[in-house]
N, C-alpha and C positions, 0 to 999 in steps of 0.2 A: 570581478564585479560583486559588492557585496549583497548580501537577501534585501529586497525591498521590506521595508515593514509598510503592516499590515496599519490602512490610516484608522486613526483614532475614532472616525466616523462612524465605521464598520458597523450597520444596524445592528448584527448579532452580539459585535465585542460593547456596542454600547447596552442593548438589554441587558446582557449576562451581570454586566458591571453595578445597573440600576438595581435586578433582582437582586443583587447582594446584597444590597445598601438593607433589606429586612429583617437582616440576622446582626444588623448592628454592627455594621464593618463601613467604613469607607473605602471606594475600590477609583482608584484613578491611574491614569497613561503616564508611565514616566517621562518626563520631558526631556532627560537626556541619557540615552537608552549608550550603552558602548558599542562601537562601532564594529565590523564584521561579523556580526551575532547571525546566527544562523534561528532565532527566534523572529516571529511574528507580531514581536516587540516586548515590551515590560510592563505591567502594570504594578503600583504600591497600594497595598491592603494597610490598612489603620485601625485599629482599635485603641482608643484611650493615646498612651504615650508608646503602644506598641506600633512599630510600622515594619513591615517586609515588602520584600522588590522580589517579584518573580518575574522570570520570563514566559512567554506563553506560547501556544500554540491553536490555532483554530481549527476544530474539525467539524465539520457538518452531517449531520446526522450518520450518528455513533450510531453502530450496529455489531455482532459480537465478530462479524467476516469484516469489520474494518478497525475493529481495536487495537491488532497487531501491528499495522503499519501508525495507529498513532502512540502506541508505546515506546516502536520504534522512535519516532522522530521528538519524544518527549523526553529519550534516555540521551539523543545528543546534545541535548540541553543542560544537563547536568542532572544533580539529586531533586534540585527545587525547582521543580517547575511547575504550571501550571493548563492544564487544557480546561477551554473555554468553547463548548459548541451551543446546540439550540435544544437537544436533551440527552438526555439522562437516564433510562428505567431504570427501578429497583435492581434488578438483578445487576446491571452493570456497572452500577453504584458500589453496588456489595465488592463486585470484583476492583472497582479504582480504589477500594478503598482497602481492601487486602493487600494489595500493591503498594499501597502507600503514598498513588498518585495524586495528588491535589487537582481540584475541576468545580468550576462555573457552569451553571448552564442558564440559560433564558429564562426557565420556568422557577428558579431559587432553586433546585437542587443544587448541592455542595459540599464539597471536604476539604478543608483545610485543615491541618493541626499542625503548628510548631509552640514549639514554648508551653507559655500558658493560654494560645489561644486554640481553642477548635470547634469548627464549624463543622456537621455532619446534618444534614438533610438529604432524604431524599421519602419518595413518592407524591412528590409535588407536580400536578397536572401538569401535558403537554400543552405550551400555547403556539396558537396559531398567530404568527409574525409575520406580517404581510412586509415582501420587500428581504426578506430574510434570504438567503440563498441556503438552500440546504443539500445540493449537488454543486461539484464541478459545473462549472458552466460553461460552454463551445464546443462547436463543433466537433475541434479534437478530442474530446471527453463523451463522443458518442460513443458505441462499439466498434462502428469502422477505421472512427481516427485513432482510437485506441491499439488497434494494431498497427498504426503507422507509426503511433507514438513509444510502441516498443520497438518497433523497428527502429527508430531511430537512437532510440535509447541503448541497444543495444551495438546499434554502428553508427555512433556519433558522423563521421565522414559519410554517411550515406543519406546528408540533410542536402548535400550538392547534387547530387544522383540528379536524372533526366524524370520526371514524374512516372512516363511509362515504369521505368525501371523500379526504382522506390514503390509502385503498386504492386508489383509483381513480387519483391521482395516480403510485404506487408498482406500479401492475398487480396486485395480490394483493386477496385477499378481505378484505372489513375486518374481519372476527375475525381476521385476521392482525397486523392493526393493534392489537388487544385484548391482545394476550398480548405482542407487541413492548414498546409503551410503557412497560408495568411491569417489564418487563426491564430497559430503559434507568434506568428509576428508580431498581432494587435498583443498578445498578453505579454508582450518582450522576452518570449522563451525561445525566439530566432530572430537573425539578426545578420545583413550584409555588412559586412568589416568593409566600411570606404564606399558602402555602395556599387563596389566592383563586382563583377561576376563571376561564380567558383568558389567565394569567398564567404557564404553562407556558414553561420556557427551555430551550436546550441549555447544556451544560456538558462544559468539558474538550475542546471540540473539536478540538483539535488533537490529544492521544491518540485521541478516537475516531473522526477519520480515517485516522490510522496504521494500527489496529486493523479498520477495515472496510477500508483498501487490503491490507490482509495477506489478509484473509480473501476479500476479490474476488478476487482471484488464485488462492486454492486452488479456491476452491466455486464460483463464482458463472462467475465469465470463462469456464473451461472448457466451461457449459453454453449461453454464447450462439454457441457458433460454427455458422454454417449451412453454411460449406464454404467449402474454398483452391480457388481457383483461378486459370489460367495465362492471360496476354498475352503481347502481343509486346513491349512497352516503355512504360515509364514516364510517356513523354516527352507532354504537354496533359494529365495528371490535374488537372490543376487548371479546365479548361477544362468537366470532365464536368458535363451537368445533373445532378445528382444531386435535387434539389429536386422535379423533373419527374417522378421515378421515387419518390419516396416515402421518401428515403434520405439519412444527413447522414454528414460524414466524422467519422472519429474515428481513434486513434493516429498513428500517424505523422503522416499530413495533414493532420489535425487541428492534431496540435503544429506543424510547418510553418505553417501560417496567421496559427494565437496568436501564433507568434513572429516568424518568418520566418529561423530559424537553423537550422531541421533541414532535411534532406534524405532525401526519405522510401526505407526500402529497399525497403517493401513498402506496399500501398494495405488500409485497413479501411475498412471500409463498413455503416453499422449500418442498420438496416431491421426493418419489421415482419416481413417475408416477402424471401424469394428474391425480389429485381428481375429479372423475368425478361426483358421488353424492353431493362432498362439491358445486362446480359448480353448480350443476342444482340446490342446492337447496339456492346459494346465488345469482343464477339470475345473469351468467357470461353469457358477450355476445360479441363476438368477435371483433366486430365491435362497435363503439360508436353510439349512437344514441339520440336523444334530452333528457335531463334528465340523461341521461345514460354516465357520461364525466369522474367518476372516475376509477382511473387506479388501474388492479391488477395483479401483474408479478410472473409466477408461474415457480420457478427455479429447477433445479434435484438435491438431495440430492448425494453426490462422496461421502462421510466419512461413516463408520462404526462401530461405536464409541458411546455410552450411552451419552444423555443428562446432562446435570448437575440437580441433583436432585431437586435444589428448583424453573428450568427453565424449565421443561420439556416439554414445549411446544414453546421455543428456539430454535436455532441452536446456536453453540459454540460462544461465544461471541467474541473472536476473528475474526470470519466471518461477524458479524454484524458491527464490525469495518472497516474492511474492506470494504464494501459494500458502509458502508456510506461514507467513503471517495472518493468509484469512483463514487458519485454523483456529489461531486465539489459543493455541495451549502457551503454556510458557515454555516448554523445551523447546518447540517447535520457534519462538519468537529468538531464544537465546541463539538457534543453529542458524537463523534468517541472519543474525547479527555478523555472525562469524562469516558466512557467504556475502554481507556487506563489505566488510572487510579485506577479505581478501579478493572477490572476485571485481566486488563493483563499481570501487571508487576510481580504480583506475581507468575505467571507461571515462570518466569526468575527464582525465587529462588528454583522451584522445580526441574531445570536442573541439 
């Protein structure tokens, strides 16, 4: 089934397009976009006898914990592409444009440069857009369907599951589960094949992984953090039982494992509860102190759900992608990529 694009209508994609129109550009909808595009459609920028065609991507309110996941989904587009939200700040202007990312927003901020054209504005006021969507919107994209929605992302076949079951798996009540699924339904991200029963699929998964790592990031991440705390060094994290203590790694370390290309700066540790013997017995101290500067963020475990066998002292590698992308470093986004790669797409073909 190919990506829906994104209608021409779109209050944001039409601000973004109108603000452009002040730096002397004209920005219109390609009318015949090529087919299977994993873009949120094409628009052609104009100047003079110049004209270019990018594809786009829409992201709503750009924040620096959800830049990663839209760099990601702007690199499967190719070199030219372009992201199109509602803004912009200075600072992450500076960073689209070290990247070399081309971007619209609502307010005229912008960079484009090919050729001989280029557009670079920024520090142009945030406007208020009434009608603009600037989150995810449904149910599913609350914090509770959020964990159903990794749930299921992570076990495609467990969109058939009995709801009790499926809650249980996702940590939530399963009238939780009740109101999610036909959420999923109305946005055509689920779907009965025939109408038969048992026969429920995912759909579109790749938007609506993008769409749940956007939204992890704002709602969800924030609320698992149990607390930072300070070591002395870095140096045998990979040696910790963590298994012993109830607890599997995730970002950094995580990615480090999957791949073996990153280099962690700081150590996550997800868990039911505070490890409190891991703690005393790795010399965590809340507060930093001389010698004592490295970081280790101990997050709460929401899934309920088995390890993958030859990770078990992982968290689903889906989450580790995620995580690293609301870092926003770029190594961290490069290792996301590779865990995309090998670990994630084949989940798509299990749906």
């Amino acid at each position: 089934m190919d990506k829906l694009l994104i209608p021409a209508e779109n209050p944001l994609l039409q601000a973004a397009m109108k603000a452009a129109q002040n730096w002397g550009v004209t920005v219109q909808i390609e009318p015949n976009p090529p087919a299977g595009t994993e873009a949120d459609g094409f628009v052609r920028i104009a100047r003079g006898k110049q004209k270019l065609v990018y594809p786009f991507e829409i992201r709503h309110a750009l924040q620096p914990a959800t830049l990663g996941i839209a760099l990601q989904r702007l690199a499967r587009l190719g070199k030219k592409a372009l992201l199109v939200t509602d803004y912009v700040t200075p600072a992450l202007a500076d960073e689209l444009k070290a990247r070399g990312v081309a971007f619209l927003d609502t307010a005229g901020n912008a960079y484009i440069e090919e050729g001989p054209l280029l557009i670079w504005v920024k520090g142009q006021k945030r406007l208020e857009k009434p009608g603009i969507t600037t989150f995810a919107a449904g149910k599913a994209f609350q914090p509770t369907g959020l964990q159903i929605l990794f749930t299921l992302l992570c076990n495609p076949g467990a969109v058939n599951r009995p709801y009790r079951e499926l809650g249980k798996m996702a940590g939530v009540a399963h009238g939780t589960v009740g109101w999610v699924i036909p959420d999923l339904q109305q946005q055509g991200f689920v779907r009965d094949l025939n109408g038969k029963r048992g026969t429920r699929r995912l759909f579109q998964q790749e938007r609506l992984l993008a769409q749940w790592a956007d939204a992890y990031a704002r709602t969800l991440r924030p609320r698992t953090l149990l607390g930072r705390y300070y070591i002395g060094t870095l140096d045998g994290w990979r040696d910790w039982p963590l298994l012993d203590h109830g607890a599997q790694w995730g970002g950094e370390p995580a990615g480090a494992l999957l791949t073996d290309y990153l280099r962690p700066g700081e150590l996550t540790i997800y868990a039911e509860k505070m490890p409190a013997r891991l703690a005393a017995r790795m010399k965590f101290l809340k507060e930093p102190e001389p010698g004592h500067a490295a970081v280790v963020e101990v997050r709460k475990r929401f899934w309920d759900f088995p390890a993958e066998p030859h990770h078990a002292n992982l968290v689903p590698p889906l989450l580790t992608y995620a995580d690293l992308l609301a870092t926003g470093d770029a190594r961290c986004i490069e290792t996301a990529r590779m865990i995309y790669d090998a670990h994630i797409i084949r989940l798509f073909n299990e749906a």
